[in-house]
MMTF fields as JSON, N, C-alpha, C and O atoms, coordinates in Angstrom:
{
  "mmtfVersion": "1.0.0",
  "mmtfProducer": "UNKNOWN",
  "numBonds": 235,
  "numAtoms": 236,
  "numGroups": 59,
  "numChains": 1,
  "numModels": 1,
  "chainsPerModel": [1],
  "groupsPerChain": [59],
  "chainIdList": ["A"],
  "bondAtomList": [4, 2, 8, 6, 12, 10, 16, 14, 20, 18, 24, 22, 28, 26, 32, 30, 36, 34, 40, 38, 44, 42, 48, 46, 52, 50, 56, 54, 60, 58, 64, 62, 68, 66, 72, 70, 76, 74, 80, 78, 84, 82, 88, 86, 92, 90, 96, 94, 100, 98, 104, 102, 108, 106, 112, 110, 116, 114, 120, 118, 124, 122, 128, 126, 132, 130, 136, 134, 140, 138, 144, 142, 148, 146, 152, 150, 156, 154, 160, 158, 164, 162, 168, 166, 172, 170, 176, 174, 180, 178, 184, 182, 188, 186, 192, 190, 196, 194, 200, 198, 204, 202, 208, 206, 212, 210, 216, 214, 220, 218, 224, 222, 228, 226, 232, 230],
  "bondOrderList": [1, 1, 1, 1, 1, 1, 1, 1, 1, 1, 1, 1, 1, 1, 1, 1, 1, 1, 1, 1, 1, 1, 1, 1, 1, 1, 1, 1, 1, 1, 1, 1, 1, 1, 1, 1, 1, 1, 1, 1, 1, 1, 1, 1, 1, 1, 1, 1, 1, 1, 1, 1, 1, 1, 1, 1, 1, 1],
  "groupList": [{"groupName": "UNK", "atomNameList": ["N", "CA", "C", "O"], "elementList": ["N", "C", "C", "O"], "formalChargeList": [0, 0, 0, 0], "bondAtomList": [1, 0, 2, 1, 3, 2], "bondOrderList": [1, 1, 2], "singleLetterCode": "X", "chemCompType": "L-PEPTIDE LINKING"}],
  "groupTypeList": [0, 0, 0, 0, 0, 0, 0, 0, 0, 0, 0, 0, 0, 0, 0, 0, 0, 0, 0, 0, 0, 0, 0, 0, 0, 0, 0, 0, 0, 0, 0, 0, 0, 0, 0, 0, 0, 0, 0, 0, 0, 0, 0, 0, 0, 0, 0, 0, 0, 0, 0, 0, 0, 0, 0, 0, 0, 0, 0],
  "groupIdList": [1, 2, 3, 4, 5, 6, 7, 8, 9, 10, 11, 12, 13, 14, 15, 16, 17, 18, 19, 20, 21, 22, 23, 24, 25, 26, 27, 28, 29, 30, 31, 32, 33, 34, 35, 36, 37, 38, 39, 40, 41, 42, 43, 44, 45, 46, 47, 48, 49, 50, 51, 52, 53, 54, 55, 56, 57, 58, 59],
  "secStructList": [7, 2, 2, 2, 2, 2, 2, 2, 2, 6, 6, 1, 7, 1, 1, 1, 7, 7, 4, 4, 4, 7, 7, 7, 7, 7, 6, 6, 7, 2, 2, 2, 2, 2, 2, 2, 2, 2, 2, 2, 2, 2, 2, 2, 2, 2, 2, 2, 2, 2, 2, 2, 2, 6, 2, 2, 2, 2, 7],
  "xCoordList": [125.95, 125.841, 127.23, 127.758, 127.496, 129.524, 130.076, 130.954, 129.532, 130.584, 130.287, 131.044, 128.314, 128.239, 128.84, 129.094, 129.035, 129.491, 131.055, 131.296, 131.856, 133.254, 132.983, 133.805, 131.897, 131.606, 131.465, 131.946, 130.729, 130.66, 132.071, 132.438, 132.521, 133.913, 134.951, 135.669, 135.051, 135.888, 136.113, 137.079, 134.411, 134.002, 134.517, 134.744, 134.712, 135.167, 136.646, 137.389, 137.188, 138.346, 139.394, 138.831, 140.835, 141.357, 141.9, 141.94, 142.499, 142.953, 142.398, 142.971, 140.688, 140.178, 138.824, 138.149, 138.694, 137.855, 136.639, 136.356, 135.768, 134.491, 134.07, 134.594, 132.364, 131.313, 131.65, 131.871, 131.679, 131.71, 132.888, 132.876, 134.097, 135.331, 135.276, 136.313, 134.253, 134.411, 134.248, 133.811, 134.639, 134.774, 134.056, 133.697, 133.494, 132.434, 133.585, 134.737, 132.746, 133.427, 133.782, 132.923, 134.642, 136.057, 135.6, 136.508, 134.655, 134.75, 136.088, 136.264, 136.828, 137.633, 138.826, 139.67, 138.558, 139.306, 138.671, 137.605, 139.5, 138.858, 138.688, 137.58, 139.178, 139.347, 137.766, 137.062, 137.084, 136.361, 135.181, 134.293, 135.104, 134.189, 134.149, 133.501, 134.7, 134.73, 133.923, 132.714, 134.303, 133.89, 132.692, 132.06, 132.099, 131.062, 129.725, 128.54, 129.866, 129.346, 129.302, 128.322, 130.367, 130.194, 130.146, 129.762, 130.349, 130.276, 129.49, 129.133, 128.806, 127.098, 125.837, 124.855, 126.244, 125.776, 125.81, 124.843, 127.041, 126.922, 126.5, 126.104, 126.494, 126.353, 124.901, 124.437, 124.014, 122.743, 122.078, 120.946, 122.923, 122.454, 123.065, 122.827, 123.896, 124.284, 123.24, 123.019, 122.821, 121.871, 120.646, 120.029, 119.919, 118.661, 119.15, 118.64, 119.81, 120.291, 120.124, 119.193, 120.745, 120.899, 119.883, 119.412, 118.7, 117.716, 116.591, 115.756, 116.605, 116.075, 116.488, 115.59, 117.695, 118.3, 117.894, 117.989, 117.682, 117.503, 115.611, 115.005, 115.204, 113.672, 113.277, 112.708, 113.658, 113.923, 114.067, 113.9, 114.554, 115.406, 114.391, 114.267, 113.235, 112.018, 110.971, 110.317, 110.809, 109.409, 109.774, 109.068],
  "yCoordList": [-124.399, -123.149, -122.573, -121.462, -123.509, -122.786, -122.166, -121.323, -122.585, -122.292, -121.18, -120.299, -121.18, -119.547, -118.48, -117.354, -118.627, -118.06, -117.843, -116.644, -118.466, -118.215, -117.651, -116.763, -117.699, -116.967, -115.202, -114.219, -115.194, -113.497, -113.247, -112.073, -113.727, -113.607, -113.154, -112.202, -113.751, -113.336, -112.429, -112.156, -111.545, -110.412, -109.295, -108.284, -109.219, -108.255, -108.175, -109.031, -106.722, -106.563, -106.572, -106.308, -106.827, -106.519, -105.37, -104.814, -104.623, -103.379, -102.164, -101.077, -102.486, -100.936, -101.197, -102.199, -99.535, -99.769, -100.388, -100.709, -100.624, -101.539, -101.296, -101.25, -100.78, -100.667, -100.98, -100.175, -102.262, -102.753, -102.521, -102.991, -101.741, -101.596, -100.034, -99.389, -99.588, -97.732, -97.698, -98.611, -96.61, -96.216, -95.286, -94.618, -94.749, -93.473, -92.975, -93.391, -91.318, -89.547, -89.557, -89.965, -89.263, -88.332, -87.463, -86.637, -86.891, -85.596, -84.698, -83.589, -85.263, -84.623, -83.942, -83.052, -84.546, -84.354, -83.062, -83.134, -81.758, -80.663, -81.005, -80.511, -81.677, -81.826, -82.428, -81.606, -83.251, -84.149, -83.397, -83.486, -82.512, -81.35, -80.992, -81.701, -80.038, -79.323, -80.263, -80.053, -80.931, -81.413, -82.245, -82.218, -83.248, -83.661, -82.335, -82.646, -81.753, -80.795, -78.738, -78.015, -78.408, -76.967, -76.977, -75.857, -77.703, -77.466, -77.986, -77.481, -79.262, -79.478, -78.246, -78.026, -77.338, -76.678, -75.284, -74.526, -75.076, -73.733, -73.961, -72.937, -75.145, -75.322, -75.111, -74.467, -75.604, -75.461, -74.359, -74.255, -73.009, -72.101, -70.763, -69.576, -71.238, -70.854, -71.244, -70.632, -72.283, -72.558, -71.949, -71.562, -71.646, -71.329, -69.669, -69.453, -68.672, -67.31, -67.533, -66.828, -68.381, -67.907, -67.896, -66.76, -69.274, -69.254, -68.546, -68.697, -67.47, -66.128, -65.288, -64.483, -64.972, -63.942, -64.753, -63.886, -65.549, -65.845, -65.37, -65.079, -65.476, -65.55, -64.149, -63.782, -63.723, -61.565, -61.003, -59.837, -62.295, -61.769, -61.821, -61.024, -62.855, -63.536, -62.768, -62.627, -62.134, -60.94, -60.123, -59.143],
  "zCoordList": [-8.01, -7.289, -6.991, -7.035, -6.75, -6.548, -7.409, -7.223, -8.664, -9.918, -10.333, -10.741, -10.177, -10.381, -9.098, -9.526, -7.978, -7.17, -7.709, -7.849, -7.951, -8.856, -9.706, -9.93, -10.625, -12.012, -11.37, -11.934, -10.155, -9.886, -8.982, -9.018, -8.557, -8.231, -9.066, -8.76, -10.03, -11.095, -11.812, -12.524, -11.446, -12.403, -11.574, -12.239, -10.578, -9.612, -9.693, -9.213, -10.55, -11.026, -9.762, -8.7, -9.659, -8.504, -8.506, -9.604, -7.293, -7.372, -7.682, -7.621, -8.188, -7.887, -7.159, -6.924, -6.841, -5.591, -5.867, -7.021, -4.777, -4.795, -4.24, -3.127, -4.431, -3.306, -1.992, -1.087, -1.938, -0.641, 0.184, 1.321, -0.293, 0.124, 0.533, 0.689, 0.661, 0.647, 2.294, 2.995, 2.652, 3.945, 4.324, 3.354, 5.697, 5.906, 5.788, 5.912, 5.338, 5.204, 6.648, 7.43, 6.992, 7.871, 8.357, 8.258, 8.946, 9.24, 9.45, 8.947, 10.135, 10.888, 9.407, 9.514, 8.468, 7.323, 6.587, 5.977, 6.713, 6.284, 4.845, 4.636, 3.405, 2.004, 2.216, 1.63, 2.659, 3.119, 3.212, 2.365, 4.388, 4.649, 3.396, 2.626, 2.992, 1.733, 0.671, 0.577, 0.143, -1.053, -1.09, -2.146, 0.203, 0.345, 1.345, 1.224, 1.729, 2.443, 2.123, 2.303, 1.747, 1.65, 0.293, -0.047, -0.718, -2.399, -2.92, -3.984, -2.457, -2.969, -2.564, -3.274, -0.88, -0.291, -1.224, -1.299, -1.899, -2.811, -4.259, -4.815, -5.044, -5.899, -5.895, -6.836, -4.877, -4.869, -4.768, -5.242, -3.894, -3.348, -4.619, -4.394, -5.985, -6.847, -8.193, -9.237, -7.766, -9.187, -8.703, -9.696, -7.494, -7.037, -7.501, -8.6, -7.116, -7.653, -9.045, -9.435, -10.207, -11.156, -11.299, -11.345, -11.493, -11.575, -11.76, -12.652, -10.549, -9.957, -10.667, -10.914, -11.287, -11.757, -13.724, -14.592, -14.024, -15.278, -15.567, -16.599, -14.231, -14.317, -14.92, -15.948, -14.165, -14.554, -15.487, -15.843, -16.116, -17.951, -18.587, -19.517, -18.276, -19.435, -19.647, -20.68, -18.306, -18.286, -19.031, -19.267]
}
């Protein structure tokens, strides 16, 4: 049992990040805001318009 426990140890590269190494979002970090919060928020509210505006074309 150990050895497989070293066996998944080993597989875990060093020096880049890892699931288990991530940190919660920042609020307080405006780059942070932005990119997890106001640009998933327009991307969505940009594909629902085109959408609407592609629908118009078909009739």
């Amino acid at each position: 049992m150990l050895s497989i426990y070293r066996l998944l140890l080993t597989q875990t590269p060093k020096g880049t990040p890892n699931p288990g190494e991530s940190k919660p979002i920042d609020f307080s970090d405006p780059f942070e805001v932005i990119v997890f919060i106001i640009l998933p928020i327009l991307i969505i509210a940009f594909y629902f318009l085109w959408r609407k505006k592609n629908r118009g074309k078909n009739k």
